[in-house]
C-alpha positions as CSV (number, residue, x, y, z in Angstrom):
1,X,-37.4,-18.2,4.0
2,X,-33.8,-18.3,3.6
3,X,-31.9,-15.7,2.1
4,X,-28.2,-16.0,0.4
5,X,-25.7,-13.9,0.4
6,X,-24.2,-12.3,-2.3
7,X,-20.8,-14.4,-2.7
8,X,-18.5,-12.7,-4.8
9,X,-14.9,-14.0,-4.7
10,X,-11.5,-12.7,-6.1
11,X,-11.5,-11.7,-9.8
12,X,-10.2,-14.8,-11.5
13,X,-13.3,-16.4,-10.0
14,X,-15.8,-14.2,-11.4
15,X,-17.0,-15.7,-14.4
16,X,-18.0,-13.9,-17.1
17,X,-19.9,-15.0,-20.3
18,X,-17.1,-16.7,-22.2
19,X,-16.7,-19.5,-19.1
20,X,-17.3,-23.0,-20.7
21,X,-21.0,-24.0,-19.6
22,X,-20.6,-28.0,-20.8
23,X,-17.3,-28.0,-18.9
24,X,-19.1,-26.0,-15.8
25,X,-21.8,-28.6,-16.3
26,X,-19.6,-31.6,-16.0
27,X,-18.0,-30.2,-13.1
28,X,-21.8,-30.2,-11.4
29,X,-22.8,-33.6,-12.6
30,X,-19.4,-35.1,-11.0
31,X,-19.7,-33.2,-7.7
32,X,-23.2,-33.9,-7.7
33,X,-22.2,-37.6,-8.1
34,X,-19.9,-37.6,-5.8
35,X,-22.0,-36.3,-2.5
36,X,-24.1,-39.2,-1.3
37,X,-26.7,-37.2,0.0
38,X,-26.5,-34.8,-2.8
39,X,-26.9,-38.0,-5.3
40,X,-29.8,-39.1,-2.9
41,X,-31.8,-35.6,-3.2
42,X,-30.8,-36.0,-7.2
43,X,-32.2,-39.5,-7.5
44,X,-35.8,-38.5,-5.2
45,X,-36.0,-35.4,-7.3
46,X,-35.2,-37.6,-10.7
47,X,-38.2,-39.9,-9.2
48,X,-40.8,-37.3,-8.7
49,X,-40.3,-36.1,-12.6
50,X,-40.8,-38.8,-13.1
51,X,-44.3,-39.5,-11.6
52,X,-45.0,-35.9,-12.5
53,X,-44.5,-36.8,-16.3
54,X,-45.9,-40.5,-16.8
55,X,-47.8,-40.9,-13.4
56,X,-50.9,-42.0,-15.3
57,X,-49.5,-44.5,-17.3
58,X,-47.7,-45.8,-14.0
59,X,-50.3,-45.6,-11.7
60,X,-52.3,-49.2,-10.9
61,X,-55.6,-47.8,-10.8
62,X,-55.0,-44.3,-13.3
63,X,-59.0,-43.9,-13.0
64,X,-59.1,-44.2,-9.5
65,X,-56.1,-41.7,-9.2
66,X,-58.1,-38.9,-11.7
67,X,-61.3,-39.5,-8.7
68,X,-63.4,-42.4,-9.8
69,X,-65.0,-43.9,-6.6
70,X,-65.2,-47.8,-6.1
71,X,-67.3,-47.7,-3.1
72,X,-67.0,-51.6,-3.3
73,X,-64.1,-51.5,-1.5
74,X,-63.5,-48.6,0.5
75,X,-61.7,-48.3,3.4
76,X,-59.0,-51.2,2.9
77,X,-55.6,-51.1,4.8
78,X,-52.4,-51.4,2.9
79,X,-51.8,-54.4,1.2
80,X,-55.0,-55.6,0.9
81,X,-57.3,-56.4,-2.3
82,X,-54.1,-56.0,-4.2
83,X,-53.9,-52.4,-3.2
84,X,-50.6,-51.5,-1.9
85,X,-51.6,-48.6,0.4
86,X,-55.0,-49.2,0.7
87,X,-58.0,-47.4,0.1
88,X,-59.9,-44.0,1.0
89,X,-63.5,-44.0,2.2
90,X,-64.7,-43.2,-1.6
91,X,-62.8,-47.3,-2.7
92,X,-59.6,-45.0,-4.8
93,X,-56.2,-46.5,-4.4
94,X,-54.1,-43.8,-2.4
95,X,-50.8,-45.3,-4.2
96,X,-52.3,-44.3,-7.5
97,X,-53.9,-40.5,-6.1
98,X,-50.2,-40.1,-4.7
99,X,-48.6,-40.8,-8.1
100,X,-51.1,-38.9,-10.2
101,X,-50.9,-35.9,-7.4
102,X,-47.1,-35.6,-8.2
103,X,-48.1,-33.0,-11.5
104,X,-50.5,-31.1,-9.5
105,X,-48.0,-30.9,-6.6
106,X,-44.8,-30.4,-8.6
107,X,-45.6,-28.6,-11.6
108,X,-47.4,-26.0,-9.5
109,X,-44.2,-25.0,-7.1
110,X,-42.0,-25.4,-10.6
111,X,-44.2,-22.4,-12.3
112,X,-44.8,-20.6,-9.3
113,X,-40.9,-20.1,-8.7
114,X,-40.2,-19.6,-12.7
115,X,-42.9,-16.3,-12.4
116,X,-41.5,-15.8,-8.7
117,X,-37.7,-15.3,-10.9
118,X,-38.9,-13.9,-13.7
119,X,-40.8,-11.0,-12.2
120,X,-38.2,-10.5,-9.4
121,X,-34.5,-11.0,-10.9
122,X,-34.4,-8.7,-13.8
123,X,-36.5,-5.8,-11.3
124,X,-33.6,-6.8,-8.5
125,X,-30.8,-6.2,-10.8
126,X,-31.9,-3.2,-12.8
127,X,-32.7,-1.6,-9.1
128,X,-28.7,-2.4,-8.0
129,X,-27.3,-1.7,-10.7
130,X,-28.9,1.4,-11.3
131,X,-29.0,2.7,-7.9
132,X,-31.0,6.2,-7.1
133,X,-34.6,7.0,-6.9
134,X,-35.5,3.2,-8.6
135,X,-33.4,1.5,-6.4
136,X,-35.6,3.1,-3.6
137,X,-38.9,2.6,-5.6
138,X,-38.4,-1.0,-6.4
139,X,-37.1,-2.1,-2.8
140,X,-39.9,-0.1,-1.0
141,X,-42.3,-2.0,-3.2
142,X,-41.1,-5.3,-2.4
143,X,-40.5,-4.3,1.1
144,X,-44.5,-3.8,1.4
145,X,-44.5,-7.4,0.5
146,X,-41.9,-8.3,3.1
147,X,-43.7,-7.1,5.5
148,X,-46.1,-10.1,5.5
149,X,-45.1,-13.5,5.9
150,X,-45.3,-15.0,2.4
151,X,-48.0,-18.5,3.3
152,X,-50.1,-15.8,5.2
153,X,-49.5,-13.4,1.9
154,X,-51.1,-15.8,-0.3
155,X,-53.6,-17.6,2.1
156,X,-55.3,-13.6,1.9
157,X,-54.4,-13.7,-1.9
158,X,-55.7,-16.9,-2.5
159,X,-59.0,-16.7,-0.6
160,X,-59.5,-13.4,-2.5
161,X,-59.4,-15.1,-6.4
162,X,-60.9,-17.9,-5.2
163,X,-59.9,-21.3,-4.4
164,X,-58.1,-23.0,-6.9
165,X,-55.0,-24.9,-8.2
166,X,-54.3,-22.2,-10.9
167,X,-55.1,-19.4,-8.3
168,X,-52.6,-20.7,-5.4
169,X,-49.8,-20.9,-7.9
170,X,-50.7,-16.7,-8.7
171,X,-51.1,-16.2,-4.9
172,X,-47.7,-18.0,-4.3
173,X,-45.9,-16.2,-7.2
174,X,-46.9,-12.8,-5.6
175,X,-45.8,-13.9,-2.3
176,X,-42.4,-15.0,-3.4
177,X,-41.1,-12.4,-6.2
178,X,-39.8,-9.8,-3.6
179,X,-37.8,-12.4,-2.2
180,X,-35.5,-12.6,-5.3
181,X,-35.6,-9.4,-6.0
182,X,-33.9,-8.5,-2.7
183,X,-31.6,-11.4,-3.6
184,X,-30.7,-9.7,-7.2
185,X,-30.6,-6.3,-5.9
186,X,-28.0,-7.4,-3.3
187,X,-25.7,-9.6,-6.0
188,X,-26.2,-6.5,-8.5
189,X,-24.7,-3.6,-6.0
190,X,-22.0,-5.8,-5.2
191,X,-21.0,-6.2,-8.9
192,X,-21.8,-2.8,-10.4
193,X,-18.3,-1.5,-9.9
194,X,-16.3,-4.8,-10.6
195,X,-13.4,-4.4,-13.2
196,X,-15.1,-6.3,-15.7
197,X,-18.1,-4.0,-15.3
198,X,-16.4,-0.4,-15.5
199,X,-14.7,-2.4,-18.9
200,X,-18.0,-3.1,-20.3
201,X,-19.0,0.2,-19.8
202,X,-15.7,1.7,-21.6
203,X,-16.7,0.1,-24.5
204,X,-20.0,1.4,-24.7
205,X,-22.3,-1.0,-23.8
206,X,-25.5,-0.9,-22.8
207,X,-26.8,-1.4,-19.3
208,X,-29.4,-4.3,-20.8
209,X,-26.6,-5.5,-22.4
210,X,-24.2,-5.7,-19.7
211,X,-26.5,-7.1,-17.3
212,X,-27.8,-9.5,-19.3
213,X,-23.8,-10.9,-20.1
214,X,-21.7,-9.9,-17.3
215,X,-24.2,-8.7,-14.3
216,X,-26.8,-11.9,-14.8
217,X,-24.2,-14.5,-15.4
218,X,-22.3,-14.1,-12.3
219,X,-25.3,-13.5,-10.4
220,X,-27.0,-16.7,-11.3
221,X,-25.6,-19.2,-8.9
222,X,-26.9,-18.0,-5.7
223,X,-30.6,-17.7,-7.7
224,X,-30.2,-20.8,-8.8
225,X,-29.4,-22.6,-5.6
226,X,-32.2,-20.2,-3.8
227,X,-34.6,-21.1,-6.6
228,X,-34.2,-24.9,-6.0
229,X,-34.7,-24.9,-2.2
230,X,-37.7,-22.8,-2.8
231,X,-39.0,-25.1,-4.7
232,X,-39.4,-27.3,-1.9
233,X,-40.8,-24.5,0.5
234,X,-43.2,-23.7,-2.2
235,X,-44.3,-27.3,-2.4
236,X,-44.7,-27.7,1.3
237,X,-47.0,-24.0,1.0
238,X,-48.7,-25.3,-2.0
239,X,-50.2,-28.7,0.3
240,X,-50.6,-26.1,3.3
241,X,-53.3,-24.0,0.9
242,X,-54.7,-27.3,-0.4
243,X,-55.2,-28.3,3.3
244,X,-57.1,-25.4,3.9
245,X,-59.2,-25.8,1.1
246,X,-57.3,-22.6,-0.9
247,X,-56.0,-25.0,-3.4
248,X,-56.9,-27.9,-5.4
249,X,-60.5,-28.6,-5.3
250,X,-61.9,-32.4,-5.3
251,X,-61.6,-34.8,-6.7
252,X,-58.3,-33.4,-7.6
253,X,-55.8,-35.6,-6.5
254,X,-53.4,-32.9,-4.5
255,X,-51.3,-34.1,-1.4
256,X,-51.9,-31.3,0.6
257,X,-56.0,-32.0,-0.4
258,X,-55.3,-35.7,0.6
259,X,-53.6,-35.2,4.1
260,X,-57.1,-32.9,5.0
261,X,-59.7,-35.5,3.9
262,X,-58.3,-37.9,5.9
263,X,-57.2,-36.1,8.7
264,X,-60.7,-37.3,10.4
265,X,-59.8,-40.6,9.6
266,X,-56.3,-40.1,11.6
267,X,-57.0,-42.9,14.1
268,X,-58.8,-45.6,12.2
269,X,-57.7,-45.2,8.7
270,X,-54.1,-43.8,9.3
271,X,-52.8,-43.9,5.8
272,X,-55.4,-41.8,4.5
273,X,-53.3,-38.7,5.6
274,X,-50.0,-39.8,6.6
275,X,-48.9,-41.4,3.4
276,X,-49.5,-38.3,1.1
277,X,-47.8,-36.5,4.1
278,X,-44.7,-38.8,3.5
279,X,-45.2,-38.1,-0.3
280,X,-44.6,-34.1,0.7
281,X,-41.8,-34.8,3.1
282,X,-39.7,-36.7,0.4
283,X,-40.6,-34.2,-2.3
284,X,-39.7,-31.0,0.5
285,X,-36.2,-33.1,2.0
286,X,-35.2,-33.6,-2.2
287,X,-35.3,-30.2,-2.9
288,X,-33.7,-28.8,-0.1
289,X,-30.6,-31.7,-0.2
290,X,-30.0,-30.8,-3.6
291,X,-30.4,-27.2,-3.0
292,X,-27.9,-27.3,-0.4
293,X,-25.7,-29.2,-2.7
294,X,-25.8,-26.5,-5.6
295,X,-24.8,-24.3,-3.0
296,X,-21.5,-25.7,-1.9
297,X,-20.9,-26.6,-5.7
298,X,-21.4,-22.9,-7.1
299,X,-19.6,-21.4,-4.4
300,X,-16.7,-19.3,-6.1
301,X,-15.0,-19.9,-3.2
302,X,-14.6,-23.3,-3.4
303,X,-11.7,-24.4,-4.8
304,X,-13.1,-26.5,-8.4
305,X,-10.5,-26.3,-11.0
């Protein structure tokens, strides 16, 4: 997993809690705009909402997607029987299992990484800001977590609750918090005696208070840009746990469920498993374009104004 760096730049780039955010936002949208490949990672990630949202009403076959057989006409390549990437050995159109998979396969990444921040930000900050004995608590906790390599960390975790959809994403989430909470405990020590921060303390705020308007705020792009190419990592783990039957259970439509039934198809019936492996690509190569984007856009480096 890849780690950022805390970034902090010279004082007039910190921002603090009075910077414009529609102004800041326009300044994303533009850059975003402006990057082809950033704009192509916006547009595939723009795609896979959508699919995620109104896959059923878009999918040809919406029953076939949710698991109803049609053993009538199993097995057909792409393009034939007016089903655009064919069929599986149970008759169900693979485009429509691919578009109805998109919730399942996005919506678990997207709440695994929300509980991955949630849990691990506000420890990670409170543990550098504060410094002392619960800096060394809270890093030696997640260090014990470190210490395994987060797919193996919830293949264990997973296996032990049990396999399912809801399960992976908990498995996942406990995997991935001590990863951001290294990452806010690194932003948080470099910002803890920062002008702005030794004036918030003058006037007598609180520490919740100042780390929730000065520490957080100017913290949040590296999170941010870390979150979003997590998402895709989490994605590509989420169809590794489905593949090894830790996931999703059948008829589910999953990606990572679809690439292992058809894997002993993967000579005859090649679609079966190297379609919804194109469907995880795209969804893993969005997320990390536009994360790699956000990076070079909320650098407080980079010269914006």
């Amino acid at each position: 997993m890849t780690l950022l760096a805390a970034t902090t730049g010279p004082p007039d780039t910190v921002r603090t809690a009075d910077t414009p955010t529609p102004t800041r936002l326009r300044r994303i949208a533009t850059a975003l705009l402006r990057d082809r490949l950033a704009l192509i990672g916006v547009v595939l990630v723009g795609a896979l909402l959508v699919l995620a949202v109104f896959g059923p009403w878009l999918a040809p076959f919406p029953d076939q997607g949710r698991g109803v057989a049609d053993v009538a006409h199993r097995n057909l390549a792409p393009g034939t029987g007016g089903h655009l990437l064919g069929t599986d050995p149970l008759g169900r159109d693979v485009l429509s299992r691919i578009i109805i998979g998109a919730r399942p396969a996005l919506l678990t990444p997207l709440l695994t990484v929300a509980l991955a921040v949630a849990v691990g930000v506000p420890l990670g900050l409170l543990a550098g800001y504060r410094g002392g004995r619960l800096d060394e608590a809270v890093m030696r906790i997640a260090d014990m977590f470190l210490a395994f390599p987060p797919l193996l960390l919830a293949m264990v975790i997973a296996a032990m609750l049990g396999p399912s959809l809801m399960h992976a994403g908990i498995a996942l989430a406990i995997a991935w918090w001590p990863w951001y909470t290294r990452l806010a405990r690194g932003l948080a020590a470099g910002l803890r005696d920062r002008p702005f921060v030794d004036g918030a303390r003058a006037l007598g705020l609180s520490d919740t208070t100042i780390l929730a308007r000065h520490v957080l705020p100017n913290a949040a792009a590296p999170i941010v840009v870390q979150a979003s190419i997590d998402i895709g990592t989490v994605i590509l783990a989420s169809g590794s746990l489905a593949f090894l039957g830790l996931a999703a259970q059948a008829p589910t439509p999953d990606w990572g469920l679809m690439v292992s039934d058809g894997r002993s198809y993967v000579l005859s019936q090649w679609w079966l498993s190297a379609l919804p492996g194109a469907a995880i690509f795209l969804a893993v190569l969005a997320f990390n374009v536009l994360g790699d984007a956000l990076r070079d856009i909320l650098d407080p480096r980079a010269v914006t104004r």
